[in-house]
NUKE-179155 format. One record per residue: residue number from 0; x, y, z of N, C-alpha, C in turn. Coordinates in steps of 0.2 Angstrom, whole numbers, plus 2048, in hexadecimal, padded with zeros to 3 digits. Example, Ala and Ser with C-alpha at 12.3 -4.5 7.8 and 13.67 -1.06 7.14 Angstrom:
2
ATOM  resi  nxx  nyy  nzz  caxx  cayy  cazz  cxx  cyy  czz
ATOM     0  842  7E4  827   83E   7EA   827  842  7F0  827
ATOM     1  840  7F5  823   844   7FB   824  840  800  827
//
This chain:
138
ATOM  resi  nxx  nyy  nzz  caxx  cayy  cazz  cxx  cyy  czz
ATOM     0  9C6  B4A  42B   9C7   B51   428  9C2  B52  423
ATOM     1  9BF  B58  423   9BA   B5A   41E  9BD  B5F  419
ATOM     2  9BB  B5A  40F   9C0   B5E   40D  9BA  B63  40B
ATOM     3  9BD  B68  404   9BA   B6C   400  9B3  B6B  401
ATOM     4  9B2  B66  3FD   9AA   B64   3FC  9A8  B61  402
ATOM     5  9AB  B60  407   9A6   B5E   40A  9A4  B64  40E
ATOM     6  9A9  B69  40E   9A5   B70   411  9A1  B75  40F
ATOM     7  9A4  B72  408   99A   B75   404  995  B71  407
ATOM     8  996  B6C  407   990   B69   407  98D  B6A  40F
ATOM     9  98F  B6C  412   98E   B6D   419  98B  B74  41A
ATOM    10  98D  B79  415   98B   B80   414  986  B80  411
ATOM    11  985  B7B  40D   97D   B79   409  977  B77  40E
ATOM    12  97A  B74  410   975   B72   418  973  B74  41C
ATOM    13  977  B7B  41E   977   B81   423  973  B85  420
ATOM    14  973  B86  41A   970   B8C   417  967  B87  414
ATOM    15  968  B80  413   962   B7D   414  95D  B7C  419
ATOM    16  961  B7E  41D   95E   B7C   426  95B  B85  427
ATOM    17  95F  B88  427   95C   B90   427  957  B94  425
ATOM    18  957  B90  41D   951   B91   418  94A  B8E  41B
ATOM    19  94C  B88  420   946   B84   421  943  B87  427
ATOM    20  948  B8B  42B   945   B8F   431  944  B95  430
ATOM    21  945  B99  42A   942   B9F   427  93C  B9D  427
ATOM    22  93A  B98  424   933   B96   41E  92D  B93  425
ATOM    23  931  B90  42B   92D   B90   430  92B  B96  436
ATOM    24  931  B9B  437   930   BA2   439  92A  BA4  437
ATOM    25  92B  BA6  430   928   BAA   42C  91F  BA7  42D
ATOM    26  91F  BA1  42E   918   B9B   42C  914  B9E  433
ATOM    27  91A  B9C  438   916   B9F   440  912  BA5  441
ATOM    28  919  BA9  43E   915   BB0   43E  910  BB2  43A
ATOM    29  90F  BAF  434   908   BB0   430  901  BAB  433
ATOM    30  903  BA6  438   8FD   BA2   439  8FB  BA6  441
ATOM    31  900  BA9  443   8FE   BAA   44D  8FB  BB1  44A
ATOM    32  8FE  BB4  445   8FB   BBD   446  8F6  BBC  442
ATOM    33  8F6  BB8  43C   8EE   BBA   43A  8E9  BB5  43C
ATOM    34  8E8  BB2  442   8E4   BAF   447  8E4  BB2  44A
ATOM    35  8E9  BB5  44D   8E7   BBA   454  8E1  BC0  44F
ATOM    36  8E3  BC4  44B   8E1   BC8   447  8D9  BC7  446
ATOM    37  8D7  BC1  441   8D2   BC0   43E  8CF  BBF  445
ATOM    38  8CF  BBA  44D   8CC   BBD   452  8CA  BC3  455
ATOM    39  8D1  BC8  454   8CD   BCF   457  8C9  BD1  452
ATOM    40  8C8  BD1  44B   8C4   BD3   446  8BD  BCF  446
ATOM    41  8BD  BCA  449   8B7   BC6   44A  8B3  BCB  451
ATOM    42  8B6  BC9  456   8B5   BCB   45D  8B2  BD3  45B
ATOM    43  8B6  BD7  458   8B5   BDE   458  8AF  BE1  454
ATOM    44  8AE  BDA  44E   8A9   BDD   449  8A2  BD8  44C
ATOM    45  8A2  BD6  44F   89B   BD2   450  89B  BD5  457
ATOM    46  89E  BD3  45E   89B   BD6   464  89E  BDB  467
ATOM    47  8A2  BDF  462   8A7   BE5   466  8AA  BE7  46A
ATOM    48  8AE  BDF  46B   8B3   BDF   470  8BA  BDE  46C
ATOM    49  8BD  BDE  46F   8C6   BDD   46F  8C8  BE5  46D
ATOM    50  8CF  BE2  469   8D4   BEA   469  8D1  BF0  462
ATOM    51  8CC  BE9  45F   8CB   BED   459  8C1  BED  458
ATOM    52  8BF  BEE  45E   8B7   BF0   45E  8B6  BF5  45C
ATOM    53  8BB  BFB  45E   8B9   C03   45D  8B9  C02  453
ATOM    54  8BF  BFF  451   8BE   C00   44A  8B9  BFA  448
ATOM    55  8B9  BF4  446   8B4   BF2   446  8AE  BF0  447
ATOM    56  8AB  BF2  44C   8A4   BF1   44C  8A0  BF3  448
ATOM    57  89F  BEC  444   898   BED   43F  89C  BF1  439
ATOM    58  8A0  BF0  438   8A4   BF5   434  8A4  BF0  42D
ATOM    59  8A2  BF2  427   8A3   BF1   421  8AC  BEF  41E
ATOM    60  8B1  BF2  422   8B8   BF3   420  8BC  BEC  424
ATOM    61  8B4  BE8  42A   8B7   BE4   42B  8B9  BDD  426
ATOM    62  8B7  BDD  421   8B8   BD9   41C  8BF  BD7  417
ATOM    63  8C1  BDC  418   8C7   BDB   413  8CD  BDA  419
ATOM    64  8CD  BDB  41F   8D2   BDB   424  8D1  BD1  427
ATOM    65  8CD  BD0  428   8CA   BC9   427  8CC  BC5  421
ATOM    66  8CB  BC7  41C   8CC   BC4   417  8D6  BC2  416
ATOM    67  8D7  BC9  415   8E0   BCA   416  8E3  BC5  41A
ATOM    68  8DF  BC5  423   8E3   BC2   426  8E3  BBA  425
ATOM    69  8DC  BB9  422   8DB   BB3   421  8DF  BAD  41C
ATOM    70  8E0  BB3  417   8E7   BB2   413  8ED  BB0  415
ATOM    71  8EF  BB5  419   8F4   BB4   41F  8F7  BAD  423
ATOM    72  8EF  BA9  425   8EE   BA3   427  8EF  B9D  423
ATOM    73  8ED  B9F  41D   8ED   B9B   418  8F3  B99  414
ATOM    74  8FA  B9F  412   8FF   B9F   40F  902  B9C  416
ATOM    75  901  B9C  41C   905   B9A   421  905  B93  41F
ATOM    76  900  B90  41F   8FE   B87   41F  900  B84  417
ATOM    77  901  B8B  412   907   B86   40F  90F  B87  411
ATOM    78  911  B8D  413   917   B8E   415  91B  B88  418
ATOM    79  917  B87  41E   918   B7F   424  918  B79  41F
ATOM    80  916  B78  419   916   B72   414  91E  B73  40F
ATOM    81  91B  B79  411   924   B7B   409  92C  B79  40F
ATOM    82  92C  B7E  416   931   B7B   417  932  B74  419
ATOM    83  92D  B6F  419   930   B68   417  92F  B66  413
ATOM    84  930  B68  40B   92E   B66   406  935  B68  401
ATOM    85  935  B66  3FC   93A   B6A   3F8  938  B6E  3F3
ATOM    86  93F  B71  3F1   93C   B77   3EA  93B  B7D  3F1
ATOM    87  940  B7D  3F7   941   B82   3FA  940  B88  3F7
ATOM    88  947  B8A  3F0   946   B91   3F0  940  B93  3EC
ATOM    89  93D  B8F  3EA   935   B94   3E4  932  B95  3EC
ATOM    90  931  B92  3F2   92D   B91   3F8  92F  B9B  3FA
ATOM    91  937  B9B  3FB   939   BA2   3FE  938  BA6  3F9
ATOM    92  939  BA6  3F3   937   BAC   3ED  92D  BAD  3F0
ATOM    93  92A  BA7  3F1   924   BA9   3F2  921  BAB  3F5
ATOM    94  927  BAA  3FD   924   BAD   404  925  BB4  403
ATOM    95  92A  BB6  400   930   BBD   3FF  927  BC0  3FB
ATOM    96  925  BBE  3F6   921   BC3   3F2  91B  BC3  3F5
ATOM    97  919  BC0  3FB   911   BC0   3FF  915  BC5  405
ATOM    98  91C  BC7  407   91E   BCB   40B  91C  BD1  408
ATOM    99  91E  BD1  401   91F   BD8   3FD  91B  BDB  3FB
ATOM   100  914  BD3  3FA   90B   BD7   3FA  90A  BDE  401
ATOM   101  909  BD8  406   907   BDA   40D  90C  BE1  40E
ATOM   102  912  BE1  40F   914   BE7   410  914  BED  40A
ATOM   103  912  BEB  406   915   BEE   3FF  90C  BF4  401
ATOM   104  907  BEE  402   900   BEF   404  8FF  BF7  40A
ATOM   105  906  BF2  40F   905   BF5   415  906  BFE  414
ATOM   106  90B  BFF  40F   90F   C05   40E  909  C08  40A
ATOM   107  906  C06  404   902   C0A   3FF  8FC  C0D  402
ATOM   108  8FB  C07  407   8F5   C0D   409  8F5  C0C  411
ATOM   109  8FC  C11  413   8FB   C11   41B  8F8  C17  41D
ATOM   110  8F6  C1A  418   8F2   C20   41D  8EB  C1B  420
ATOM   111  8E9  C15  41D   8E4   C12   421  8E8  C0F  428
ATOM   112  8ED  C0F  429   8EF   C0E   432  8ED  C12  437
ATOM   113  8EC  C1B  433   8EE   C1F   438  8E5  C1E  439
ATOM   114  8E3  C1E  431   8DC   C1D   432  8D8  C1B  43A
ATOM   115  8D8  C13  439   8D8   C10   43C  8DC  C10  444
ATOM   116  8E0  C13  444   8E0   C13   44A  8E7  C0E  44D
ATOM   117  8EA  C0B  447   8EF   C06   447  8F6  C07  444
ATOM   118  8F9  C0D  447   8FE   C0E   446  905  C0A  448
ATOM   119  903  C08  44D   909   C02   451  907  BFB  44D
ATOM   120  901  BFA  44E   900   BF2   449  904  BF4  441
ATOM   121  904  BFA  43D   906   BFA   436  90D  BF8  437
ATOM   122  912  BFF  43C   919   BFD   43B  91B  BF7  43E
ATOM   123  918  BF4  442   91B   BEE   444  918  BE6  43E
ATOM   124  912  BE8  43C   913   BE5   435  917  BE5  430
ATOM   125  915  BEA  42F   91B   BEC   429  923  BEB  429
ATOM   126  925  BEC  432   92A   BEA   431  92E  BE2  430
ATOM   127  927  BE0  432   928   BD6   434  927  BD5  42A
ATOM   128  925  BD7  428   921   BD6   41F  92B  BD6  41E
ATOM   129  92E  BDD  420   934   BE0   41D  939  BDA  41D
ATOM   130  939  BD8  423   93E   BD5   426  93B  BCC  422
ATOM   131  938  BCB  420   937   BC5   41E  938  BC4  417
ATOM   132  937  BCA  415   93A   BC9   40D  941  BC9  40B
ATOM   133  943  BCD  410   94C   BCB   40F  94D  BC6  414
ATOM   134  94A  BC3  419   94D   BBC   41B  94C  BB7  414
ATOM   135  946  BB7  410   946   BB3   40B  94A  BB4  407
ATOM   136  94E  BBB  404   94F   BBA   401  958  BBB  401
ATOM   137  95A  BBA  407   960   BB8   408  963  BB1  408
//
């Protein structure tokens, strides 16, 4: 028989186990799309192929998109350390506020999507940025 406590304590562990696969979700998707990403930006600014040749070729603007994403890459490979670490929630307050940069970025200056010619890459950014801050922060 499982009394009182023992079904918090089982609710602690569901809701610790869920945290750990938010923090690992989240970790994936920042390490697969800004690899994928900083590739088309390479490919596109140096030999002007893949999806994003037409905007960056030789483009000076390739610089901050590169760099961004590379951040991207970088806040992934601590993510993947926090979900097996402890001190969880300072981890999800910190994923929640790099969501809240990136989309928060996304929104301020999306007249650079239409710009650029990247209107489906903004809303489907923006919405995966959306959806991560309230995963963390639920």
């Amino acid at each position: 028989m499982i009394t009182q406590s023992g079904r918090a304590g089982l609710k602690r562990q569901n809701i610790s186990r869920v945290g750990k696969y938010v923090l690992l979700l989240d970790a994936s998707f920042l390490l697969v799309v800004g690899t994928v990403q900083q590739l088309f930006e390479l490919l596109g600014h140096f030999a002007g192929i893949g999806p994003h040749a037409k905007t960056f070729f030789r483009s000076p603007y390739t610089l901050g998109f590169f760099e961004a994403h590379g951040m991207a890459v970088l806040n992934a490979i601590v993510l993947y350390r926090a979900a097996f670490g402890g001190k969880r929630p300072f981890w999800h307050l910190y994923a929640a506020a790099v969501h809240v940069l990136l989309g928060g970025a996304n929104l301020l200056f999306w007249p650079s999507f239409k710009h650029f010619h990247m209107l489906r890459a903004g809303i489907g950014a923006t919405a995966a940025h959306g959806f991560f801050v309230f995963a963390h922060a639920s």
